[in-house]
N, C-alpha and C positions, 0 to 999 in steps of 0.2 A: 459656557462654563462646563467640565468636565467632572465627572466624579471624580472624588478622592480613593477609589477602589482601582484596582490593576490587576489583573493575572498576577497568579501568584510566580515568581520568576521560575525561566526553564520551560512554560509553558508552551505550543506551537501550536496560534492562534491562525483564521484567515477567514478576513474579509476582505467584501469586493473592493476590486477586480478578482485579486489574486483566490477569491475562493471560488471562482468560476473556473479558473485550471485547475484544481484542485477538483473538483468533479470532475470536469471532463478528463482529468487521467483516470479517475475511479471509474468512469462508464466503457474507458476504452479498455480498462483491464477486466471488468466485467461483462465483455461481448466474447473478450478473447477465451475465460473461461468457459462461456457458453458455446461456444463454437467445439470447444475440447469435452464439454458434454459435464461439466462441474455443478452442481448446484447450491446454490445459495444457503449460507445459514448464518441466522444472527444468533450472538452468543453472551452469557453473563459476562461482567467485567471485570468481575472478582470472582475470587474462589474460595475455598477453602485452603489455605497455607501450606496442607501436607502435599499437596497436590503438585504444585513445584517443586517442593524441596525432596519428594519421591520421583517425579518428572525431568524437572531438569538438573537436578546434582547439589544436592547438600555444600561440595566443596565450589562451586562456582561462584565467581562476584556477584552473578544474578542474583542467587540467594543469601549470599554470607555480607552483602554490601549495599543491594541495590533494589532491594524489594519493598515495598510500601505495605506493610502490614501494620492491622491493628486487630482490637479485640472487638467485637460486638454489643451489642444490648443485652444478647444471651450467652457471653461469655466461650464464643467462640472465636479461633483466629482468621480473620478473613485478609486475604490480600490483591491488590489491585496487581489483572494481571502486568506479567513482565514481558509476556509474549505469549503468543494465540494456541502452538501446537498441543501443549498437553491441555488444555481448555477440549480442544474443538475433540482428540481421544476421548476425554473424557464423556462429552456430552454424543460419540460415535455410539460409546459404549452403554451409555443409561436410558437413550432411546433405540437401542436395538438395531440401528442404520446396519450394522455387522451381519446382519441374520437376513439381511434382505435382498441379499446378494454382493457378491465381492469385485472387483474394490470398490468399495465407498469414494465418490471423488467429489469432495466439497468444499470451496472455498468462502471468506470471510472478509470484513476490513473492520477498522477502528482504532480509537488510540490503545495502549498501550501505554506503562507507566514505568518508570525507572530512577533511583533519586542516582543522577547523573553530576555531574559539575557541567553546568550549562556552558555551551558554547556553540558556533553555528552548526546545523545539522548534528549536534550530538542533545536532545532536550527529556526532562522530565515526563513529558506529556507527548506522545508523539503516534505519529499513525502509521499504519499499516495495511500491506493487501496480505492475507495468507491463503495459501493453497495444499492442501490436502489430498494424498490419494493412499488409501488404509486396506489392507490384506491383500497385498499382491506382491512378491520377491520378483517379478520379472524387470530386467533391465530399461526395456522398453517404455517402463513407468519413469524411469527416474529419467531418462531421456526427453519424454513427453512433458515433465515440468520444466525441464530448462528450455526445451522450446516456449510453452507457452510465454513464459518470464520474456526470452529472447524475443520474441516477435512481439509480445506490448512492448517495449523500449524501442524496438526498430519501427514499430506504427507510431509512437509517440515522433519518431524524428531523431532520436538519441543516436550516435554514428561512433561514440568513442565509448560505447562503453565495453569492458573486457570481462570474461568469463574463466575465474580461476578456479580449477578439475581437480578433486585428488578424490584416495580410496582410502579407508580410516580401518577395513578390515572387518571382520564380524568374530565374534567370543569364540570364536574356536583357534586364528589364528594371531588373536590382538594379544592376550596374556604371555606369549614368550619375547613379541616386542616390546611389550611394556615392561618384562624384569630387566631386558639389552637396555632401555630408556633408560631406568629408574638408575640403573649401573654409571652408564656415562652423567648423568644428572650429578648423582653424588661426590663426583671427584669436580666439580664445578663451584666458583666461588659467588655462593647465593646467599640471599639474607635468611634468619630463620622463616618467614612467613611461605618466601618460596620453595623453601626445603621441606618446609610442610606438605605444601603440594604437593611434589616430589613423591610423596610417601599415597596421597588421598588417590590424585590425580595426574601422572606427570606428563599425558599430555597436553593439559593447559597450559607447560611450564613452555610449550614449542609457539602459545599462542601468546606471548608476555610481549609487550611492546616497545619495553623499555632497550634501548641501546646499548646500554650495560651487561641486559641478559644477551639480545639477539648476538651480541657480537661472540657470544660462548658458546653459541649453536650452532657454528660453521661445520661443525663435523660429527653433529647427533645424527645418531644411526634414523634411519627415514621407513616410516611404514609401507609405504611403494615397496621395501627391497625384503619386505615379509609378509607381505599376501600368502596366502594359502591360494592352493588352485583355481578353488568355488570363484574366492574374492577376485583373483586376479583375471579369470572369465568373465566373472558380472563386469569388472570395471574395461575392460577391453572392448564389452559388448556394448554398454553406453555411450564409450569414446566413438565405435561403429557406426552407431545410429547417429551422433551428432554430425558426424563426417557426412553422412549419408543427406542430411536437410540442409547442409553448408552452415551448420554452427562453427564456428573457430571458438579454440579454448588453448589456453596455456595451462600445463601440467604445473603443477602448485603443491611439492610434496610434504612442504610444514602447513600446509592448511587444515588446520584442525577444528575451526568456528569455535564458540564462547558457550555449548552448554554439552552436555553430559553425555545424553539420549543419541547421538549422532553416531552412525556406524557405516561403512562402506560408501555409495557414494556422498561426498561432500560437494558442494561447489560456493564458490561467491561472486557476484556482480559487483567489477568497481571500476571507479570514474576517475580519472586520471588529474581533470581540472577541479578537484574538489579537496585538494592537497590532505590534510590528516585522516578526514572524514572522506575516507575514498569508497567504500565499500555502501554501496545502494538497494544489498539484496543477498541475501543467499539461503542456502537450504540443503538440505539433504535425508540419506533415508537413516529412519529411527525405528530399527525391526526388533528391538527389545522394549519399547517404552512402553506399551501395553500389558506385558507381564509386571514393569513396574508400579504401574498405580493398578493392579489388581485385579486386570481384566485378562483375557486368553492370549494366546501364540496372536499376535496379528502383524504382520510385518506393515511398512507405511513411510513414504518418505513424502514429502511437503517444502516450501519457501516461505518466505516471510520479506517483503519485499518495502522498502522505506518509503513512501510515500511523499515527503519532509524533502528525502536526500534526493530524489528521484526531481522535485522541483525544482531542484538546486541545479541539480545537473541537466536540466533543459535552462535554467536562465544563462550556464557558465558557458551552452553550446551557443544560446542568442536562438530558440528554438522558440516559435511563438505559437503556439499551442491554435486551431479554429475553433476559439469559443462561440458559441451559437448566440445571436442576439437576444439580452435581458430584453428588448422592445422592438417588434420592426412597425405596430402603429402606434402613436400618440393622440388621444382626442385630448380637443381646447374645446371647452362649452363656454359659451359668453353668455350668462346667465342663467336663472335655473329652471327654467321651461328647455332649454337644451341641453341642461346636468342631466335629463331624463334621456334623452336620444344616445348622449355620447356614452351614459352608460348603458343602456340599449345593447349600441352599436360593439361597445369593447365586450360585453358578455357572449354575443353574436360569433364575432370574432376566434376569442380564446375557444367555445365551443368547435371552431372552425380549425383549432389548429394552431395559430397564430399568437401570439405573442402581442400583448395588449394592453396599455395604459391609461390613464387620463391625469389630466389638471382639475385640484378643484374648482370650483365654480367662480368662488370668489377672485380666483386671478386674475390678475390682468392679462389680457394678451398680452405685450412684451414680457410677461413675469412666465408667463403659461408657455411661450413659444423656445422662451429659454432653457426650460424645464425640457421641452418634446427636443432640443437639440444634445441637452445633459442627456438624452433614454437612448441615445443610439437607433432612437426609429430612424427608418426608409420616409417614412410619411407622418404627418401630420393632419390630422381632420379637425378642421375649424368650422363649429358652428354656434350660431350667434341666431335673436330673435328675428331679423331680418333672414335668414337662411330659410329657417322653418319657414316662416310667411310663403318663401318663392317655391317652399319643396323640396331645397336641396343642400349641399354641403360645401365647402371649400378643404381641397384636398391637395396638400402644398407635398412637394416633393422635396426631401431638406436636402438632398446633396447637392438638386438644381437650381432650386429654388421656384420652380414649376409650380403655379396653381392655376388649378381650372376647378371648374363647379359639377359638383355629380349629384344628380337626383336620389334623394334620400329613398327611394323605393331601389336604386342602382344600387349601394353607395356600397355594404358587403360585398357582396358579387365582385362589383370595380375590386376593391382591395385585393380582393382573393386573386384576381386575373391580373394584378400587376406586381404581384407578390409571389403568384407563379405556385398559388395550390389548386 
């Protein structure tokens, strides 16, 4: 019988199998950051509310639509984050990582929260890998995140996924294409909600998805063709460096992503066989969002890569992930003077390395050997009161079905040398 309690919907839940892939992508995105010299930080999961809405943009659906806020015990507003970057600033900025040398290059995972209209790969509750690298304006940074990104997807096995490039521009040459924007916007037939925008933010109005707007957009003037020189350098220099490790990218000049904070380069990762829900990642540099929530000059660009959509799009390629065996021994004790050996023997074991189970005592053999074929062990060790008596063990082979007898002073040793530690 089942409880009558359920996730509440929208949630993105996993158990096994499926939450054995689910690590093992987390461990291979966390080697790759380690190799790139990132280090680890865990982080609250909420914040304080001004935090985003200074962070990531008062006018974005993040904050005006999709944010899980509420009040406290002590009548503060706290809100479950929406996404990891102005969190992981913030907590750069309160412990000092800034002063310890530049840049700061740190990465994160965990859910994240959104009150979304549930649907596949789009949920309420959903996880994340994010990556960080804080006070440094050279191109070669924002370079070195989309490689990382690029090569976990390409170690994962992932072959179709694509890399869409653009340059969003930095505050000295974005403000004359945003008045050219807000210009052509206004003679566009929008509803009042968009024309509000228009006026906060317009260019969110380039990221609207609705068919209606995009088909009015065919001839909005494009930030690519107002870079300033600085910008149009840095973005030249990136697109260099990605040529330079065989990254391929398609230029993507309405790519503007969904929050505020983003300035120069942009990118996003998306998957082709995942039809609405295409986009698996993206990221770019945010070299003002530290002046916003209060802290110094520090330039910084980062990803945020779906975790969810990224599973999605290994099961849509047929891409079967080498998860490492939950078991490669099983003990069967047949009776409880050998409950004492086999757990012994599986303590021994795990100590050793190895991967280690048992049946309780009470089973039956056929109940117990059932059990050691459900573990995914290599091997099975059967030992009954009659074993102990002779000294030794029976050690069945489940894929052969091979059993021969190993003396219990052997019996470790054997496993480890047929198991190849």
């Amino acid at each position: 019988m089942s409880s009558s309690f359920q996730a509440p919907k929208g949630v993105s839940e996993y158990v096994p199998p499926q939450a054995e892939a689910l690590l093992a992508v987390r461990q291979a995105f966390a080697e790759q950051a380690r190799l790139a010299g990132y280090g680890y930080v865990e982080l609250a999961v909420f914040e304080d509310t001004q935090l985003f809405k200074r962070g990531v943009g008062e006018s974005t659906d993040v904050v005006t639509k999709e944010m899980y806020t509420f009040e406290d015990r002590g009548g503060r507003s706290i809100t479950l984050r929406p996404e990891f970057t102005a969190g992981v600033l913030r907590a750069v900025l309160e412990y000092g990582l800034h002063k310890q040398g530049l840049p700061v290059k740190v990465w994160t995972t965990g859910p994240a929260f959104r009150a979304e209209r549930p649907q596949k790969g789009r949920y309420r509750q959903f996880y994340q890998l994010d990556l960080e690298a804080i006070g440094s304006q050279d191109p070669q940074i924002d370079a070195e995140t989309i490689a990382i990104a690029w090569n976990w997807y390409q170690g994962l096995g992932l072959r179709q996924v694509r890399l869409l490039l653009n340059s969003l521009g930095c505050r000295e040459c974005r403000p004359a294409y945003r008045t050219r924007l807000q210009e052509f916007l206004r003679g566009l037939d929008l509803d009042e909600a968009t024309r509000a925008r228009v006026e906060i933010n317009p260019l969110r109005v380039l990221d609207d998805k609705r068919p209606e707007v995009k088909a009015q957009l065919t001839d909005a003037p494009l930030m690519a063709d107002h870079l300033c020189a600085a910008c149009k350098a840095h973005h030249d220099k990136v697109r260099s460096l990605l040529a330079d490790v065989g990254i391929a990218w398609t230029d993507e000049p309405r790519l503007v992503r969904g929050l505020d904070y983003y300035t120069r380069t942009t990118y996003e990762f998306e998957h082709p066989l995942l039809g609405a829900q295409s986009g698996i990642g993206g990221g770019g540099r945010y070299d003002g969002l530290s002046e916003d929530i209060g802290g110094p000059p520090l330039p910084g660009i980062g990803f945020g890569l779906g975790l969810d959509r990224t599973l999605l799009a290994l099961e849509a390629e047929g891409v079967q992930l080498p998860v490492p065996s939950r078991c490669q021994v099983f003990g069967v004790p047949l009776g409880e003077t050998a409950e004492h050996k086999v757990f012994t023997l599986v303590a021994e074991l795990r100590r050793a390395g190895i991967a280690a189970d048992m049946a309780p005592a009470g089973k039956s053999l056929k109940s117990a050997m059932k059990s050691a074929d459900r573990s995914g062990a290599a091997y099975a060790v059967i030992i009954g009161e009659r074993d102990i008596t002779a000294g030794s063990a029976q050690v069945k082979d489940l894929a052969t079905g091979e059993q021969i007898a190993v003396p219990l002073t052997d019996l470790t040793a054997t496993l480890l040398e047929r198991i190849g530690r």
